[in-house]
ROGUKE-200483 format. One record per residue: x, y, z of N, C-alpha, C in turn. Coordinates in Angstrom, 2 decimals, decimal comma. Atoms other than C-alpha are relative to their C-alpha. Layout:
<rs>
+---------+---------+---------+---------+---------+---------+---------+---------+---------+
:    n.c1 :    n.c2 :    n.c3 :   ca.c1 :   ca.c2 :   ca.c3 :    c.c1 :    c.c2 :    c.c3 :
+---------+---------+---------+---------+---------+---------+---------+---------+---------+
:       X :       Y :       Z :       X :       Y :       Z :       X :       Y :       Z :
...
+---------+---------+---------+---------+---------+---------+---------+---------+---------+
</rs>
This chain:
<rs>
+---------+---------+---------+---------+---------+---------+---------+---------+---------+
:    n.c1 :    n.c2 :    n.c3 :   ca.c1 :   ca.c2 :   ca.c3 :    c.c1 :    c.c2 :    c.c3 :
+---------+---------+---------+---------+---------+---------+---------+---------+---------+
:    0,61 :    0,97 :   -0,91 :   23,53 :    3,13 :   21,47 :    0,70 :   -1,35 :   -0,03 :
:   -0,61 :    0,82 :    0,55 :   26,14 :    0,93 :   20,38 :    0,55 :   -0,88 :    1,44 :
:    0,01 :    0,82 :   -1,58 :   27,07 :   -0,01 :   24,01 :   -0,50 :   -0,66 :    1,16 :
:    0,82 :    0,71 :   -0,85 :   24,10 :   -1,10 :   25,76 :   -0,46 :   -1,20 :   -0,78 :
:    0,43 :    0,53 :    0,77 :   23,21 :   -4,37 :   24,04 :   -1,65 :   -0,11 :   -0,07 :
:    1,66 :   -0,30 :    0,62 :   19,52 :   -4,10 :   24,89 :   -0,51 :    1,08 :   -0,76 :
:    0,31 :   -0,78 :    1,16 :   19,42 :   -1,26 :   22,88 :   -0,01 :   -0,39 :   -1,58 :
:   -0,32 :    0,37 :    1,23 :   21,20 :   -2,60 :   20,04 :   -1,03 :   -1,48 :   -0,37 :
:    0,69 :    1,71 :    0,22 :   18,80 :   -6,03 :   20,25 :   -1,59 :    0,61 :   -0,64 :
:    1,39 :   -0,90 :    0,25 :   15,58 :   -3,12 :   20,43 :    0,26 :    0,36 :   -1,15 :
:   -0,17 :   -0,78 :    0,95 :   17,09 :   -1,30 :   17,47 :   -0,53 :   -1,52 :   -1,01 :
:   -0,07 :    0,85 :    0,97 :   17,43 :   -4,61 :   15,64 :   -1,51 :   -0,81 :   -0,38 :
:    1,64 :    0,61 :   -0,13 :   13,68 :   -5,91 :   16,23 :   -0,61 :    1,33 :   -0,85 :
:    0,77 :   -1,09 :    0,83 :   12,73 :   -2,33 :   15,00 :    0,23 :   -0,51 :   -1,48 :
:   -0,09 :    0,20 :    1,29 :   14,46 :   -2,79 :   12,03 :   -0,22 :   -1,16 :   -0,66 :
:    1,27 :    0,92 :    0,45 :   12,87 :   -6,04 :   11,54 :   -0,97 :   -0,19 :   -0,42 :
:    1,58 :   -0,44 :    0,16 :    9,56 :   -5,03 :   11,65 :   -0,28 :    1,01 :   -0,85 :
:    0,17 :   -1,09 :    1,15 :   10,18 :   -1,94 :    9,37 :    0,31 :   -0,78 :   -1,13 :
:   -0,56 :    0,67 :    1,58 :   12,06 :   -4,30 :    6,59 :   -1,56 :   -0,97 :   -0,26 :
:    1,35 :    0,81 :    1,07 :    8,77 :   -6,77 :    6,69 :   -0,67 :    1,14 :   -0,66 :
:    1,14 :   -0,83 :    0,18 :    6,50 :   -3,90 :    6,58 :    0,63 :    0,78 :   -1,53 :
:   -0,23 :   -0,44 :    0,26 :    8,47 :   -2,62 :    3,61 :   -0,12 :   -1,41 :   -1,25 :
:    0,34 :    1,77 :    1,10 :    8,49 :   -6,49 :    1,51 :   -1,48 :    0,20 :    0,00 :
:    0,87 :   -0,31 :   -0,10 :    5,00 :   -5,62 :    1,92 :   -0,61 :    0,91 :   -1,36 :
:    0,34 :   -0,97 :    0,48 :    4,99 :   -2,31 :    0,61 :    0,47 :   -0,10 :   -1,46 :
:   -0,40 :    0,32 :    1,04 :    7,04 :   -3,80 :   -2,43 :   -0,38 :   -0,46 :   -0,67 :
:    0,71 :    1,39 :    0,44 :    4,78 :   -6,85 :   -3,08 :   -1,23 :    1,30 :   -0,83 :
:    0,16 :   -0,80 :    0,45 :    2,25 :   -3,75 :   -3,44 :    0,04 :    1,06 :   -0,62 :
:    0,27 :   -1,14 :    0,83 :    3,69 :   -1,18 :   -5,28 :    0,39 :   -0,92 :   -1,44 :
:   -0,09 :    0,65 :    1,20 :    4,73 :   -4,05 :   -7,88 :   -1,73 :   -0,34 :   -0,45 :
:    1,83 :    0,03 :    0,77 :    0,63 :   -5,05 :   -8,05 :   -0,48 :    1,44 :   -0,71 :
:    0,72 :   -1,68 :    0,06 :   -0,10 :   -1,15 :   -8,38 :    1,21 :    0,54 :   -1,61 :
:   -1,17 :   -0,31 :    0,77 :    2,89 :   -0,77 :  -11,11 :   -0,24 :   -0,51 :   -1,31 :
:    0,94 :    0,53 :    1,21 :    1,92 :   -1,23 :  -15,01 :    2,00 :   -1,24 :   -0,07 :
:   -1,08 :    1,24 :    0,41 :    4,60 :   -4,34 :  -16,57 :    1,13 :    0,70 :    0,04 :
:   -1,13 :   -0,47 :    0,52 :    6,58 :   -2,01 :  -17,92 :    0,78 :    0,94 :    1,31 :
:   -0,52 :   -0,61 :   -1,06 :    7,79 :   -0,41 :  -14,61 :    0,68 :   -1,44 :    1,29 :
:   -0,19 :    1,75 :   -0,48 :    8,61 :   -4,57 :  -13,77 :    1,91 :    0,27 :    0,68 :
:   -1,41 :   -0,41 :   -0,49 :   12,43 :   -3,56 :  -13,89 :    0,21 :    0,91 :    1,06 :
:   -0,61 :   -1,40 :   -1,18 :   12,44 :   -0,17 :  -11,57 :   -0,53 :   -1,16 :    1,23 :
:    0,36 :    0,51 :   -1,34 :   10,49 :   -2,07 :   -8,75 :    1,22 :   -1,40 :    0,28 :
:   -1,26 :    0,86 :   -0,64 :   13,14 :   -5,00 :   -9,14 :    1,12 :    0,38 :    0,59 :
:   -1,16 :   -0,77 :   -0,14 :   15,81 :   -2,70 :   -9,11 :   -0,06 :    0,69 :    1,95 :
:    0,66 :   -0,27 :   -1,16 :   14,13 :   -1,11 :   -6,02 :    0,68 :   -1,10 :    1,28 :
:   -0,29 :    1,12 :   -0,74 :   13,87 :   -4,29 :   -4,64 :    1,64 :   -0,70 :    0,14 :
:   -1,13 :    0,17 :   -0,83 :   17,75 :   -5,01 :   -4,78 :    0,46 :    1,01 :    0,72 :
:   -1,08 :   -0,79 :   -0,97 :   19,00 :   -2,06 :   -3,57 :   -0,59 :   -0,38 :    1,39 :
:    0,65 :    0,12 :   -1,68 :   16,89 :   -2,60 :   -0,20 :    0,82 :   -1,39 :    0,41 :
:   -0,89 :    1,61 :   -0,14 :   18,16 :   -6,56 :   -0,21 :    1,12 :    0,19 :    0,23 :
:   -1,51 :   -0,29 :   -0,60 :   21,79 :   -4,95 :   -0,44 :   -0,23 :    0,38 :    1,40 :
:   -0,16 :   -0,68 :   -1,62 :   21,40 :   -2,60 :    2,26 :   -0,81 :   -1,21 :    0,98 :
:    0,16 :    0,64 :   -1,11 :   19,45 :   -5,38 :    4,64 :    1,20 :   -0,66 :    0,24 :
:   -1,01 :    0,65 :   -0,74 :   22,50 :   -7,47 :    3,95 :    1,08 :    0,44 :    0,70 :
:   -1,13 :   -0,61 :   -0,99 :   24,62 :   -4,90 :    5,22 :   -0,01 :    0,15 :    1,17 :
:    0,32 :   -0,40 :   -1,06 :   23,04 :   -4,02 :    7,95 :   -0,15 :   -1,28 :    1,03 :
:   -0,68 :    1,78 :   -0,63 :   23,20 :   -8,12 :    8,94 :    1,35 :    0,40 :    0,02 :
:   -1,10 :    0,11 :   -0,25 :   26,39 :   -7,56 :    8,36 :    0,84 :    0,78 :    1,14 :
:   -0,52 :   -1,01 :   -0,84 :   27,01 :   -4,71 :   10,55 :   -0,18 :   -0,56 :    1,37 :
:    1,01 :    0,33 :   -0,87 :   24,58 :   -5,98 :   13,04 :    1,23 :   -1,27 :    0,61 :
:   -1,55 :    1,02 :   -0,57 :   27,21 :   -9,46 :   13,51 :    1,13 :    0,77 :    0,18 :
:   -1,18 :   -0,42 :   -0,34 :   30,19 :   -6,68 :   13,65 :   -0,37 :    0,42 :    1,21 :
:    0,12 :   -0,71 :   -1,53 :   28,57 :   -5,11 :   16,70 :    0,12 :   -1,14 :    0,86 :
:    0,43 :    1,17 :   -1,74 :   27,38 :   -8,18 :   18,55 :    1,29 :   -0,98 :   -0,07 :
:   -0,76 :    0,97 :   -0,33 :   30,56 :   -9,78 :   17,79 :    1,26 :    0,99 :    0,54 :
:   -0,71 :   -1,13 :   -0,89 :   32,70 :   -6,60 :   19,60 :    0,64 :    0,49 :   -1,22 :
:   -1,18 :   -0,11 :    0,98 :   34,41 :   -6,04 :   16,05 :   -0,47 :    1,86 :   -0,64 :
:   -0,10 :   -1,26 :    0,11 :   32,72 :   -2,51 :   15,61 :   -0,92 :    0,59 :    1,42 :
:   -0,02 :   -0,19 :   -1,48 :   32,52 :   -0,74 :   18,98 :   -1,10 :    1,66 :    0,22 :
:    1,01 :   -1,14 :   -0,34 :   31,00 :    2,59 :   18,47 :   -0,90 :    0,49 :   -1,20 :
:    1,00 :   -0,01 :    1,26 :   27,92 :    3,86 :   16,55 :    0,87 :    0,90 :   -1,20 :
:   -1,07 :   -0,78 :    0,89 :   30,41 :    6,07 :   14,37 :    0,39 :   -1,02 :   -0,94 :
:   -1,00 :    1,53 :    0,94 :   32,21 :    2,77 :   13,17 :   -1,55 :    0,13 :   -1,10 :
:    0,83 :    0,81 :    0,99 :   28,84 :    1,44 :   12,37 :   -1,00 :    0,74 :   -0,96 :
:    0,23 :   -1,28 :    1,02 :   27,73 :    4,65 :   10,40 :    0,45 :    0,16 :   -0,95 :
:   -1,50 :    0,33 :    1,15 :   30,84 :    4,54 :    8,43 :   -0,27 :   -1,10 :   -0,67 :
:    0,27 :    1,49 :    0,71 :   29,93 :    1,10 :    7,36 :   -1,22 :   -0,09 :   -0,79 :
:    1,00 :    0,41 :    0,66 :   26,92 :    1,67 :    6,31 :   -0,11 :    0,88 :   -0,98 :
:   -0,30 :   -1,26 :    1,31 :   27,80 :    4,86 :    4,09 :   -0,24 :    0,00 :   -0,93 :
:   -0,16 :    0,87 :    1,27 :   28,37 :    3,06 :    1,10 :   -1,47 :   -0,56 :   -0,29 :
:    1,45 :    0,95 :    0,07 :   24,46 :    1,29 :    1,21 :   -1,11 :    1,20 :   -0,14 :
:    1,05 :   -1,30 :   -0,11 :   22,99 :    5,26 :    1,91 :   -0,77 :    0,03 :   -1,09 :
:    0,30 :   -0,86 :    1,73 :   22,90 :    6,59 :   -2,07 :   -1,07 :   -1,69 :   -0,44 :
:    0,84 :    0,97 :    0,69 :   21,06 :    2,66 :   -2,55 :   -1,29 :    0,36 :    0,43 :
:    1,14 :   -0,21 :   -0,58 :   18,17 :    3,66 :    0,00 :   -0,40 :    1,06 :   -0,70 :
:    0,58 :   -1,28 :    0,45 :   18,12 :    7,27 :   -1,16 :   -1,10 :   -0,26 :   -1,73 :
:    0,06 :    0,71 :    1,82 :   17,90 :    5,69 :   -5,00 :   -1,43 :   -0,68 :    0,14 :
:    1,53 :    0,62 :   -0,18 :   15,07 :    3,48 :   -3,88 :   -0,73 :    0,80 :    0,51 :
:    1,19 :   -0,76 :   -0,40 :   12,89 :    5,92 :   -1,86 :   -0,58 :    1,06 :   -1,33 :
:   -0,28 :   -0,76 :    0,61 :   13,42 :    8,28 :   -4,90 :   -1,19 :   -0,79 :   -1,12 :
:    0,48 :    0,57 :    1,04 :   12,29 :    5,68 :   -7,42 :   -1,43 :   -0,49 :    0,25 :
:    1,51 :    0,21 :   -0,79 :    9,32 :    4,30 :   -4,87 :   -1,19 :    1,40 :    0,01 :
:    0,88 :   -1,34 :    0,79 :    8,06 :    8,06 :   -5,54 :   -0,19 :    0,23 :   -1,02 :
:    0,24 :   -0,11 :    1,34 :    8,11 :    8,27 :   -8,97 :   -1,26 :   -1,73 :   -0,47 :
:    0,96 :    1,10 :    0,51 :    6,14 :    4,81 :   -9,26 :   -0,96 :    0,04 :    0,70 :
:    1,59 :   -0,57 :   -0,27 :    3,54 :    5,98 :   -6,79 :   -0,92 :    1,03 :   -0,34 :
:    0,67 :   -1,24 :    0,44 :    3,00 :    9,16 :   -8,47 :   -0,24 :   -0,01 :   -1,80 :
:    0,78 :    0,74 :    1,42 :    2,65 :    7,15 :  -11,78 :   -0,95 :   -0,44 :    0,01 :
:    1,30 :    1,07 :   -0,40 :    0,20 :    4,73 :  -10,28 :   -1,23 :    1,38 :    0,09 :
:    1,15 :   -1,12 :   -0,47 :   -1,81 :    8,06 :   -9,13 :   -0,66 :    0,37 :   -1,48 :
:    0,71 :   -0,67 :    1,27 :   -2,00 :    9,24 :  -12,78 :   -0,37 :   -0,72 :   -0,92 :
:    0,45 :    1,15 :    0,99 :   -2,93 :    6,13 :  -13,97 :   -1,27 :   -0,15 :    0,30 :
:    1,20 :    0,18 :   -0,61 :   -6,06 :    6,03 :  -11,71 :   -0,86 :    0,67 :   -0,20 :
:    0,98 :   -0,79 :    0,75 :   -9,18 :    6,69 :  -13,06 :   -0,86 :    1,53 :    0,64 :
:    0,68 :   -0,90 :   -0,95 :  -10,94 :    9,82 :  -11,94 :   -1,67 :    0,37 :   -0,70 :
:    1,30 :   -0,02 :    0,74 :  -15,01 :   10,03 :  -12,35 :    0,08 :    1,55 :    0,21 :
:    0,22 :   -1,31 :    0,43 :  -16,51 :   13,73 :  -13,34 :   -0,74 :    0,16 :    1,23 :
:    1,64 :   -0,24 :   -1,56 :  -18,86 :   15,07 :  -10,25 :   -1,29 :   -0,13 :   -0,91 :
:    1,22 :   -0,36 :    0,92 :  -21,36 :   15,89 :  -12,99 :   -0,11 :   -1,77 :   -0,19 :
:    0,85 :    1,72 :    0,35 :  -21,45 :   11,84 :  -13,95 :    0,01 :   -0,90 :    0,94 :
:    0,23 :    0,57 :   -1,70 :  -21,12 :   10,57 :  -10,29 :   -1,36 :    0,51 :    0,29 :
:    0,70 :   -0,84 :    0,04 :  -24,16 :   13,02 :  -10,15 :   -1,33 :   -0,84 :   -0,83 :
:    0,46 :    0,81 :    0,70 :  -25,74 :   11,22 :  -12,92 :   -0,51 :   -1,25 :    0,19 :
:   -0,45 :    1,62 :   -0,05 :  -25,14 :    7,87 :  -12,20 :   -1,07 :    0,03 :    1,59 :
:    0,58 :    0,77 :   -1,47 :  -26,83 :    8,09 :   -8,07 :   -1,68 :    0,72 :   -0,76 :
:    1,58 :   -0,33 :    0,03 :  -30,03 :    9,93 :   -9,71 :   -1,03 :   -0,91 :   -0,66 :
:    0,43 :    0,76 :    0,78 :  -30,31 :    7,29 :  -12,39 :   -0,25 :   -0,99 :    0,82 :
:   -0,23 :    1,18 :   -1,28 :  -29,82 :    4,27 :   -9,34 :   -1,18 :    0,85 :    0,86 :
:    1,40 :   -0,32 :   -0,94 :  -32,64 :    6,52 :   -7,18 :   -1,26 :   -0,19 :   -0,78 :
:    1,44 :   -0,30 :    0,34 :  -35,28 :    6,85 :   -9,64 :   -0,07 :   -1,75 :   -0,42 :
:    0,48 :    0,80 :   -0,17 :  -35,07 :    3,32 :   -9,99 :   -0,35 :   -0,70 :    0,75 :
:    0,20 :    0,27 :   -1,14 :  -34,91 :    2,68 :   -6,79 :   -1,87 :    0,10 :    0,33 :
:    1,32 :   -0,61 :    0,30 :  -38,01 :    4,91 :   -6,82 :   -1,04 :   -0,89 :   -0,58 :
:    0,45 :    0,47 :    0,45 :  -39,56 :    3,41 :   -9,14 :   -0,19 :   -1,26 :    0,12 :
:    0,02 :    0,88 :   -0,85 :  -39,13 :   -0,28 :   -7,88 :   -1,17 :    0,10 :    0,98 :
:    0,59 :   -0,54 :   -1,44 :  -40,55 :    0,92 :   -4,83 :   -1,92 :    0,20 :   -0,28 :
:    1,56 :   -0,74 :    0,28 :  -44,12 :    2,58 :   -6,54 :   -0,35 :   -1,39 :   -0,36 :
:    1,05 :    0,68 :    0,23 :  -44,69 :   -0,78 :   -8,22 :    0,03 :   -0,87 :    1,16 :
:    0,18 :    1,21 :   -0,80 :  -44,12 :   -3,35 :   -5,11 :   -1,21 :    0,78 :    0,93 :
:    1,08 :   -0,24 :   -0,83 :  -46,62 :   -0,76 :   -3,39 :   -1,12 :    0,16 :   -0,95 :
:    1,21 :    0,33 :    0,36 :  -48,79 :   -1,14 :   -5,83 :   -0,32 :   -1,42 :   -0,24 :
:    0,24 :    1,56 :   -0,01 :  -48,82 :   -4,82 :   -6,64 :   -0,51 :   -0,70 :    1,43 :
:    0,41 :    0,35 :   -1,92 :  -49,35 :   -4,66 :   -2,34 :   -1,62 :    0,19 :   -0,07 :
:    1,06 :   -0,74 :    0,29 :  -52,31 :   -2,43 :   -3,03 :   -1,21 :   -1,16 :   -0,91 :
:    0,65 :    0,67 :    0,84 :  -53,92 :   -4,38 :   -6,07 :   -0,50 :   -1,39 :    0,47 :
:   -0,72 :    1,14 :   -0,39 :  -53,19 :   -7,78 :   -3,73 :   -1,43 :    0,51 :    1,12 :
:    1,03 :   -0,35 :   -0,99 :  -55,69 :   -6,34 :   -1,50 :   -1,41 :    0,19 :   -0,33 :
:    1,26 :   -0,26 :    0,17 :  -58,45 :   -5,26 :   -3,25 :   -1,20 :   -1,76 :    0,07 :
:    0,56 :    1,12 :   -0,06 :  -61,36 :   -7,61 :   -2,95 :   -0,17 :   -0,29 :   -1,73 :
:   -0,37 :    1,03 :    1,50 :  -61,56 :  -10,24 :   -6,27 :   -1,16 :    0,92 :   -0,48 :
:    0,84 :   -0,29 :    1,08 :  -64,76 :   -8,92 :   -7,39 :   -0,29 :    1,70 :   -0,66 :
:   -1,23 :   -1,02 :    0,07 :  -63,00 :   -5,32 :   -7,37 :    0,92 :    0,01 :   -1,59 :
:   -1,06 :    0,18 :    1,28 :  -60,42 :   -6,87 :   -9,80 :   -0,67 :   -0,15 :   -0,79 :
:    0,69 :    0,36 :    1,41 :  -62,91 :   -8,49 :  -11,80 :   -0,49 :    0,81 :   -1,06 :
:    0,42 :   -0,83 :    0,92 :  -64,34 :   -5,84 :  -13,01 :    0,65 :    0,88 :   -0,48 :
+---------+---------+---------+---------+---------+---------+---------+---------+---------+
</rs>
């Protein structure tokens, strides 16, 4: 698409909007990531920084006529591939850490836990209708 420039201007807005959405996804998998996984997500985080700057860089070879067909600018970016592959690779292994880090409740004590929260519920409930009840009777009722 290397020859129509509104293509190449569309392509470049895409890949705009995918790189924020991806500083994003970084900012979060570093919150979601224990300390000690501090290095892989940096690491992460340059290889992507390389490859955006390449892809600036590529991006000024097109719009300045200096690489002409998408082939060239394929070729150019070759070299930046094995960094993406490296990062998507490593962005899986630290989400499928985070997963087994995350707590998981039992059914049986989830089970537990809403019957214990009803019967007090329950229970709540019996005395405000009786304190309603008692609230009613006439005084000389109570008195005695």
């Amino acid at each position: 698409n290397i020859g129509t420039e509104v293509l190449v201007q569309q392509y470049r807005a895409k890949w705009d909007r995918a790189f924020l959405h991806l500083r994003y996804d970084l900012i979060g998998a570093h919150s979601a990531t224990s300390t000690s996984q501090d290095a892989q997500v940096k690491q992460v985080t340059d290889w992507m920084a390389a490859y955006r700057e390449a892809f600036a860089h590529i991006y000024d070879l097109i719009s300045d006529g200096t690489i002409r067909t998408t082939q060239q600018a394929n070729d150019a970016m070759n070299p930046f591939k094995d960094s993406v592959r490296s990062a998507e690779e490593a962005l899986a292994a630290l989400r499928d850490n985070a997963r087994e880090r995350e707590p998981t409740l039992d059914p049986a004590l989830v089970a537990q836990r809403f019957g214990l929260a009803s019967s007090f519920v329950l229970l709540f409930t019996l005395i405000v209708l009786l304190v309603g009840c008692l609230q009613r009777l006439p005084s000389q009722v109570r008195a005695a």
